[in-house]
C-alpha positions as CSV (number, residue, x, y, z in Angstrom):
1,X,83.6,-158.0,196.7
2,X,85.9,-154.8,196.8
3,X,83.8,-151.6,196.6
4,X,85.9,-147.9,196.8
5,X,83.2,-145.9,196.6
6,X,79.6,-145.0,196.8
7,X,77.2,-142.3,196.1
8,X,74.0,-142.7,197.7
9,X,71.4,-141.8,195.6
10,X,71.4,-140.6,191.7
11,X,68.8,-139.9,189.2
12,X,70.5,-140.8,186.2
13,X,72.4,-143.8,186.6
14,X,69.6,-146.2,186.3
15,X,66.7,-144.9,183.7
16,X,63.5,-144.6,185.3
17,X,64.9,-145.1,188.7
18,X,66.2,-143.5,191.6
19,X,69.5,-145.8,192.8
20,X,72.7,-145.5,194.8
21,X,75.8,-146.2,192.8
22,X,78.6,-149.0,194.3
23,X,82.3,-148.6,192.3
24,X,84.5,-151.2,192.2
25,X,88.5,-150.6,191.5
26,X,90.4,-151.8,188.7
27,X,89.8,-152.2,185.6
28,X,91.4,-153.9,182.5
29,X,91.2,-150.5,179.9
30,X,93.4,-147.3,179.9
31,X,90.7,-144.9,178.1
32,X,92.6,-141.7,178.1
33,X,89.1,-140.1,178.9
34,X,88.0,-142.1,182.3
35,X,86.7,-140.2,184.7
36,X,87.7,-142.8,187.8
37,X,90.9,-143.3,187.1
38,X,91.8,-142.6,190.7
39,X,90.1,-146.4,191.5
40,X,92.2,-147.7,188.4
41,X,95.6,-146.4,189.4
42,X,95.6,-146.4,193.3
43,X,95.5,-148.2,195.9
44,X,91.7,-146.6,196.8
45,X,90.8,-147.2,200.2
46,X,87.8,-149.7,200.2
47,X,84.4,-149.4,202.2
48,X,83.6,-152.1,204.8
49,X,80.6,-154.1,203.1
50,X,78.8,-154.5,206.3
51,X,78.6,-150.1,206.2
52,X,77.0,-151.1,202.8
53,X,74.5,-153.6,204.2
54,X,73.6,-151.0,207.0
55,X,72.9,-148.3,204.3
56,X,71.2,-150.7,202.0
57,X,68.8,-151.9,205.0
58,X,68.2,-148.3,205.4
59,X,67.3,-147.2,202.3
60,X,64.8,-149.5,201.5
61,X,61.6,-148.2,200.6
62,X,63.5,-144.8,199.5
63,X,66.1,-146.3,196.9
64,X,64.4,-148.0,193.8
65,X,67.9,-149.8,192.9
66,X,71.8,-149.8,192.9
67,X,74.5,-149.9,190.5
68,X,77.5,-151.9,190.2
69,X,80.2,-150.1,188.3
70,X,83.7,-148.9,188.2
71,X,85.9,-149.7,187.0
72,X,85.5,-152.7,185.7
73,X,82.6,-155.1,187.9
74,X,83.0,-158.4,185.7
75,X,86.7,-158.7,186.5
76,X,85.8,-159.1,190.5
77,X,85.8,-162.8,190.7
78,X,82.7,-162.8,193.4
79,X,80.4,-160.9,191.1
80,X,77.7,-163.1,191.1
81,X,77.5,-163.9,194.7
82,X,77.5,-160.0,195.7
83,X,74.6,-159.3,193.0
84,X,72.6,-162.7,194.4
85,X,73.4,-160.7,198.0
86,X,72.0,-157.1,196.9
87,X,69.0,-158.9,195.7
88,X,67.9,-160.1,199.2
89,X,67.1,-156.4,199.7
90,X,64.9,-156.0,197.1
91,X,66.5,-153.8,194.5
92,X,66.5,-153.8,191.2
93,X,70.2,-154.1,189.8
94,X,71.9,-152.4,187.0
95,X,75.5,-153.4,186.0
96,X,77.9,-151.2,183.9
97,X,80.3,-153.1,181.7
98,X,82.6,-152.5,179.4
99,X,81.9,-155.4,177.8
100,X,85.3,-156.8,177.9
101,X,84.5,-160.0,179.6
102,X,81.3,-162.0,177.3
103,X,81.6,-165.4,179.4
104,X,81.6,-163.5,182.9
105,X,79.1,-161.5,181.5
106,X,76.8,-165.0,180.5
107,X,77.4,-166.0,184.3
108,X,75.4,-163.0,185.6
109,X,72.6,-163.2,183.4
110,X,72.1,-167.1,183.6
111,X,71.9,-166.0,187.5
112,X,68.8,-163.9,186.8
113,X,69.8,-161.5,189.5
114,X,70.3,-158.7,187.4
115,X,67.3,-156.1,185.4
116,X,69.3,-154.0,183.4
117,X,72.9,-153.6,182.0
118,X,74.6,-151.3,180.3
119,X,77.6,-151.2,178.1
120,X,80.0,-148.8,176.6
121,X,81.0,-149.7,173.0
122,X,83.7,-146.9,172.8
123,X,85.5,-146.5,168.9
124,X,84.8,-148.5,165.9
125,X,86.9,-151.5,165.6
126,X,89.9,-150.8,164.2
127,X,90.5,-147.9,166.7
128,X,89.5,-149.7,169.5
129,X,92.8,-150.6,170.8
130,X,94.0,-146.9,169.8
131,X,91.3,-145.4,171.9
132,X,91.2,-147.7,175.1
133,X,94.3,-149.8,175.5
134,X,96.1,-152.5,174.1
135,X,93.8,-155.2,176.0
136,X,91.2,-153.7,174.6
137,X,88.9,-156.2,172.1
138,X,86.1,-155.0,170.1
139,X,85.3,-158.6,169.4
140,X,84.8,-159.4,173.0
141,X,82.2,-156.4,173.5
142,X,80.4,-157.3,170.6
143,X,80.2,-160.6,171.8
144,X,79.0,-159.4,174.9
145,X,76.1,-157.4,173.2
146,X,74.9,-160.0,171.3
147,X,74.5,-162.4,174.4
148,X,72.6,-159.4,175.9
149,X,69.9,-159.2,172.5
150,X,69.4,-162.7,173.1
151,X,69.4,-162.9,177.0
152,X,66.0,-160.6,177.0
153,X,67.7,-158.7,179.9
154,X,67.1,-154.7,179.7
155,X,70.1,-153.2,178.4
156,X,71.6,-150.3,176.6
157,X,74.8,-149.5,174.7
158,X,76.8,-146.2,175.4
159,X,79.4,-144.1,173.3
160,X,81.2,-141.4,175.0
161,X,81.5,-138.8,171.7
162,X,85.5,-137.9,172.4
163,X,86.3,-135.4,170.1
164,X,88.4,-138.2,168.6
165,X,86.2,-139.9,166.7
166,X,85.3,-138.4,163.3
167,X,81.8,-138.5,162.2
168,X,82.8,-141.2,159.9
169,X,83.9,-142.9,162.9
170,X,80.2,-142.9,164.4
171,X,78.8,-144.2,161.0
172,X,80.8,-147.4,161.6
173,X,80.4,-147.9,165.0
174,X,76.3,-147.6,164.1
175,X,76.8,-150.1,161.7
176,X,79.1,-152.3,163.5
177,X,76.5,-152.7,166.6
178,X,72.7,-154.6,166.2
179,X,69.8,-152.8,166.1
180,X,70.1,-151.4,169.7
181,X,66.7,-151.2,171.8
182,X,68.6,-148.0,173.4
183,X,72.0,-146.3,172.4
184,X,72.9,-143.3,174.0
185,X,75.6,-140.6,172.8
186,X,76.9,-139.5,176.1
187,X,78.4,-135.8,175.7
188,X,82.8,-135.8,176.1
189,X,83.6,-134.1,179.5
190,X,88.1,-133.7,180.2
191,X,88.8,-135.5,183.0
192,X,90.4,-133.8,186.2
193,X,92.9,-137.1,186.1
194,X,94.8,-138.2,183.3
195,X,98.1,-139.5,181.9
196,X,100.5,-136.6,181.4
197,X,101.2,-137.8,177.6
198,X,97.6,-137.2,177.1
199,X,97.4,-133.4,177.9
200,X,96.7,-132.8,174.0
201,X,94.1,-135.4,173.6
202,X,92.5,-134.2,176.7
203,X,92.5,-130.4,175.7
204,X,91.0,-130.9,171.9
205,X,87.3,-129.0,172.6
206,X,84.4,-131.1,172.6
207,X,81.5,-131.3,170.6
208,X,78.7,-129.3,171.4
209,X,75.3,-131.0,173.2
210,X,74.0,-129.1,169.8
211,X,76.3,-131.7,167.6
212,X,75.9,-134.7,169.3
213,X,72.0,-134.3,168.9
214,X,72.6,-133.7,164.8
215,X,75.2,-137.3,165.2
216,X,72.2,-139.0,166.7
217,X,70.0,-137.7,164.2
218,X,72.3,-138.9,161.3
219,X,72.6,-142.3,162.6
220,X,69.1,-143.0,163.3
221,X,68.9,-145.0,159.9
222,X,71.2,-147.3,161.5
223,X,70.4,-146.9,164.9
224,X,66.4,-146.1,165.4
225,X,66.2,-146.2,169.1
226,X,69.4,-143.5,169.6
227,X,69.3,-140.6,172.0
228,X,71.9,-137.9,171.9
């Protein structure tokens, strides 16, 4: 398993839970708005795993779980194996997809290993593509959630509000998705890295934390269990 970074304890990646955070490189979306691109586009120097087992022996006791994100986690072909390993010391795992990969996805929650997931669904459909790449699939991610509703595995779904997407935009993601037992409207923040062709995109002022709480609002016809 290739991990290029590590933060050793956070508050908010996991709800409920204090964790330290384990990023994998790579991934197989170009969102103009990612904040690691540095582990997408370079060669990131990766940490030895057995400095990983020593911290994770350490911290047990102190750390409540650990997150596997990224980049993309579901696209490392030892996945499974590396979450069966992390359970040995007694964590609880979360795993941050984008959702791009249902079938890998299916593997890791017929394993059992994992207690919570959480995905990003990032643009309504027919802007998917537009907004994240052109390997980009909103079919595959919605596949991927519905596998999750019926799995009975923890999970949440996530939209970055980019000041992209139009209100109208919103509406049909809300629609597109299941009822969500948690979807969360993460507040737009520019990048420090980003392509040079998308200096506009990146400069366009974001909605206010004020906004997004009158989007969640809106949507909660569709989408009862939102927070924003």
């Amino acid at each position: 398993m290739k991990i290029a970074g590590l933060v050793k304890s956070s508050l908010v990646d996991y709800p409920g839970l204090v964790a330290c955070v384990l990023f994998v490189p790579g991934c197989n979306y170009d969102c103009f708005y990612c904040h690691n691109r540095d582990l997408l586009e370079n060669a990131p120097a990766l940490l030895d795993l057995g400095t990983i087992d020593a911290f994770l022996q350490k911290r047990q006791g102190v750390l409540d779980g650990v997150v596997v994100t990224g980049g993309e986690p579901t696209l490392q072909p030892d996945l499974v194996p590396f979450l069966q390993h992390l359970k040995t010391y007694g964590y609880r795992l979360k795993l941050d997809t984008n959702g791009s990969t249902p079938m890998i996805l299916q593997q890791v929650l017929d394993s059992g290993l994992c207690d919570y997931v959480a995905v990003d669904y990032k643009a309504p459909a027919s802007r998917y593509r537009e907004i994240c790449g052109m390997k980009a699939d909103p079919a595959a991610v919605l596949d991927t959630i519905e596998r999750l509703r019926d799995s009975g595995v923890a999970f949440e779904v996530r939209t970055t509000v980019i000041p992209q997407l139009t209100r109208q935009d919103l509406l049909q993601m809300a629609q597109e998705l299941p009822v969500l037992p948690r979807y969360v409207l993460n507040r737009y923040r520019p990048p420090e890295t980003y392509h040079p062709w998308d200096q506009e995109k990146v400069n366009v002022p974001p909605y206010t934390a004020e906004e997004i709480h009158t989007l969640a609002g809106w949507l909660q016809k569709n989408q009862p269990n939102i927070l924003g």
